[in-house]
N, C-alpha and C positions, 0 to 999 in steps of 0.2 A: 504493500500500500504506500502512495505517495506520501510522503512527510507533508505535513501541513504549514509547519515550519516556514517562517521567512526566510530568503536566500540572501545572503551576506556578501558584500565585494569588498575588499580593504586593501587600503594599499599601506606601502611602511609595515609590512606585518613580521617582520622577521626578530623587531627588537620594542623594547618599550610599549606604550601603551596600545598600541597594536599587534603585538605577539599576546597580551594578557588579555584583550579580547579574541582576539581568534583562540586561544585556549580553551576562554571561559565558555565560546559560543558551542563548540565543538562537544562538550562537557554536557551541554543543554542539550544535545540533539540536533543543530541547527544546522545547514546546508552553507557551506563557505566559500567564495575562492576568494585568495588570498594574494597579495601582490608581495614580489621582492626584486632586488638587483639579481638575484643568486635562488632558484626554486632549492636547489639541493641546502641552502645555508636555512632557508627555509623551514623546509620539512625537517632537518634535525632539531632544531627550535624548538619547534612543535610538540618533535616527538611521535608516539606512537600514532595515529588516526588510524579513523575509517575511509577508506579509498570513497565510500558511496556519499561520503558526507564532506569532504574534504578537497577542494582543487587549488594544489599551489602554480602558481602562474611567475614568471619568470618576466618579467617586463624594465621595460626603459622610459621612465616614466621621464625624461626630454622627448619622447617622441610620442608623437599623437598617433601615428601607425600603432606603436608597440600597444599604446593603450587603447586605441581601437580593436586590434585582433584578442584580447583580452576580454574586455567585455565581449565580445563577440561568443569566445569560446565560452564564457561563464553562463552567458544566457544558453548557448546548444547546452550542456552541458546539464543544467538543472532546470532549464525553461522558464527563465526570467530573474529579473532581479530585485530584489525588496528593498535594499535597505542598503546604501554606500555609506562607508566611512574614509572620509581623505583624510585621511592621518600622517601620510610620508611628510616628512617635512624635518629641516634642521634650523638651528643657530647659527645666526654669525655675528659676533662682536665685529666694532670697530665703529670709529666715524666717518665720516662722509668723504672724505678725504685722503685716509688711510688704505681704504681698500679700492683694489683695482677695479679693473673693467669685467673681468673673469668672474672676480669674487664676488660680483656684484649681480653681475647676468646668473650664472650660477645657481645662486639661491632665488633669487623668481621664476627659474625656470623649474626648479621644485616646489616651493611653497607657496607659489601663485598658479603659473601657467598649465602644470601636473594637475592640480585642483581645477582648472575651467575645463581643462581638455578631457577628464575624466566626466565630469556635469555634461559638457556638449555631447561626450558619446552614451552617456547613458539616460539622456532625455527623453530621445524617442521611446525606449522602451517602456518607461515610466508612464509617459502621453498616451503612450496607446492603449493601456491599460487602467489611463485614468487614476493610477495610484504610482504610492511609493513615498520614500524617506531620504533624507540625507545629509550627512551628519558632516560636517567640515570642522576639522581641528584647529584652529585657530592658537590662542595664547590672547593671556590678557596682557602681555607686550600688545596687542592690537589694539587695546584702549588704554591701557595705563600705560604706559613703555620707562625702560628704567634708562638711568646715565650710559651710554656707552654702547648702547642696544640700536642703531639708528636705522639700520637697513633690514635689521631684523622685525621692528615693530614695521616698517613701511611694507613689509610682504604681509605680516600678518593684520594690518590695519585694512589690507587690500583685498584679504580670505572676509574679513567683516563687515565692510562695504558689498562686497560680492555678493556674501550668505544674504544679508538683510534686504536686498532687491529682488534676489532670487527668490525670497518664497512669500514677496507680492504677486511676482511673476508668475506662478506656479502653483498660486493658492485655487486660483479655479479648475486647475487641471486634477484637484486630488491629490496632490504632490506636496507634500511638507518637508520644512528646512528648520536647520537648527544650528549656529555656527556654536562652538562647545568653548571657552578662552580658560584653559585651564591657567594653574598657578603650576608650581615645581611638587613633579614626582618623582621619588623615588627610581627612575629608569638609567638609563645610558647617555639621557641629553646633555649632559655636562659631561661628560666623558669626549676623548678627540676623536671619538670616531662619529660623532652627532654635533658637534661643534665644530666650527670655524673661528678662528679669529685671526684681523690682517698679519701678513710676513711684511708690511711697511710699517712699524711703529713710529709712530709723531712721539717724542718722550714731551712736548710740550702738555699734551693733552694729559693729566696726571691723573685727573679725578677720572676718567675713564679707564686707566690702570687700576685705581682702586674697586672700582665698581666691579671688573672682571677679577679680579681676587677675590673678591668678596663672593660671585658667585661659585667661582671653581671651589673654593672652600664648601660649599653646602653640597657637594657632589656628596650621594649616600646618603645624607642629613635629611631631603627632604619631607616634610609632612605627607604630602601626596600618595596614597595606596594605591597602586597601577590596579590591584585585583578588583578595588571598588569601585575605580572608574569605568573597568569593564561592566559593573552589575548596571550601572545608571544608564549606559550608553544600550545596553537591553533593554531597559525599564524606557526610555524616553523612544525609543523605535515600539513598544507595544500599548501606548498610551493615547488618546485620541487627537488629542490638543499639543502636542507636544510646543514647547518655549521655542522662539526665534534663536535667542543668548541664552546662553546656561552658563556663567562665571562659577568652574567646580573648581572646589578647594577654599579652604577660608581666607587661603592668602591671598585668591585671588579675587575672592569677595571686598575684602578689605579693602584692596588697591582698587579696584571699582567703585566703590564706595566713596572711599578719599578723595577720586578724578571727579566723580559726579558734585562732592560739593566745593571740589576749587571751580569746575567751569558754571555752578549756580553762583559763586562769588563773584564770579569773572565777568560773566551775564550782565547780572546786575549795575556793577561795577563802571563797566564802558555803554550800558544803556543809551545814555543820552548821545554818546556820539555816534552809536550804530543808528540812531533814529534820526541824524542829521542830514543821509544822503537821501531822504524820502525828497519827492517834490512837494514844496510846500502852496496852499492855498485850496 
C-alpha cells in the first residue's frame, strides 16, 4: 500500500540541520530525496535506510540542470513532491571590501540562487496539484545581522524578501511558505568546512576581528538542538496555517525582538522628515 506520507526534497542534507531532519523524517516513515555535493558522503551520514523510503541524489546545486534533473527524478521516483526544504547554505564573514569577486558570487550562488532555482523547478508541480509547502532556511542574520556578517546577512536578507513575496504569490495556488531565520545550532556551521571567511584581511577593521572570534568560540556551545528543529520543521509542514517567519531559537527571538524595537524607535524618531517629501496642499 502506498505510504500516505508526504514526500520530502532537501537539499544540504549530508551535514547539520538537514542531515537531522532527513534522519528524523526517515525514522517517521516519511518518503525523502535528499540533496548533496557527494550521494555516497551522503548515504553514510544517514546511515542504514530503507531503499523504498529513501532517494539520495547527488547534485550541483550552481546548476539549474543538476537541480532540474533532481527534482525530476524525485517526482518519477515517488510521484510528487510535498514538502521542500532549502536548507544548503553556508557562512561567510568578512566586509564589503575584504572579500573578492569569487567569495562573493560564491555564496549567492548557494544561499540565494540554489534556493530560487530549486522554487522555479519545483513550482509547477506544486501548481498542478494545487498544493504543497516550502520551507527556506534562512538565518536571523537576515533580519538582525551581527558586526562583520555583511554579505552573509545580504544572501540571507534576500532568502527573506524572497520567502515573504513568494507565499503572497502562491497563496491562491494552495501552496504555502514559511522562511524559518534560525539562531546558532549546535551543527558544523562554525566549523571550516561550512564557513568562509576572507584570505584578504583589512587588520584596520578590528571590531570585525573580534566579532568573528567571538563567534568561532561558540562553535559546540550553541543552545540550538538540531534534533528539535527537525521535530518543528515536521510539525509546521502538517499544520494548516503554517507562519510566513518562524525566528527558532530564543537567541534568535531575542535579536528579532531587539531589531523590531530599535527600527519602532527609529520610525518614530525620523517621522517628520520621512513625511517631508509628501507633496504638500
Amino acid at each position: 500500500m502506498k505510504s500516505m506520507k508526504k514526500v520530502w526534497y532537501v537539499t544540504g542534507a549530508s551535514k547539520g540541520l538537514g542531515l537531522a531532519l532527513v534522519k528524523k523524517l526517515l525514522s517517521e516513515g516519511y518518503r525523502v530525496a535528499a540533496t548533496s555535493r557527494s550521494a555516497e558522503t551522503l548515504k553514510k551520514q544517514v546511515g542504514p535506510y530503507n531503499e523504498d523510503l529513501f532517494l539520495p541524489l547527488e547534485v550541483d546545486l550552481t546548476s539549474n540542470e543538476s537541480i532540474e534533473r533532481s527534482i525530476q527524478q524525485a517526482n518519477s521516483v515517488f510521484g510528487g513532491i510535498d514538502v521542500v526544504v532549502n536548507n544548503a547554505g553556508y557562512g561567510i564573514g568578512g566586509t564589503v571590501e575584504e572579500l573578492s569577486e569569487k567569495e562573493i558570487n560564491d555564496s549567492f550562488n548557494i544561499n540565494v540562487f540554489a534556493t530560487i532555482n530549486v522554487i522555479r523547478n519545483v513550482l509547477p508541480l506544486m501548481r498542478a496539484k494545487r498544493s504543497g509547502y516550502i520551507i527556506n532556511i534562512a538565518s536571523i542574520a537576515g533580519f538582525a545581522p551581527a558586526t562583520g556578517w555583511a554579505m552573509y546577512g545580504a544572501t540571507k536578507f534576500a532568502v527573506v524578501g524572497l520567502s515573504e513575496v513568494l507565499a503572497g504569490d502562491v497563496k491562491d495556488l494552495g501552496i504555502k511558505v514559511t522562511v524559518v531565520a534560525p539562531g546558532a545550532f549546535r551543527t558544523e556551521f562554525l566549523s571550516h568546512d561550512s564557513l568562509v571567511l576572507p584570505e584578504n584581511k583589512i587588520e584596520d577593521y578590528k571590531s570585525v576581528r573580534v566579532s568573528h572570534a567571538r563567534y568561532l568560540t561558540m562553535n559546540g556551545q550553541q543552545a540550538g538542538d538540531p534534533e528539535r528543529a527537525a521535530e518543528i520543521f515536521i510539525h509546521l509542514a502538517e499544520i494548516p496555517e503554517p507562519p510566513v517567519r518562524l525566528f527558532m531559537g530564543t537567541d534568535a527571538y531575542n535579536r528579532a525582538k531587539a531589531k523590531i524595537d530599535a527600527l519602532d524607535d527609529e520610525l518614530e524618531k525620523w517621522k517628520d522628515l520621512s513625511f517631508i517629501t509628501d507633496f504638500s496642499g
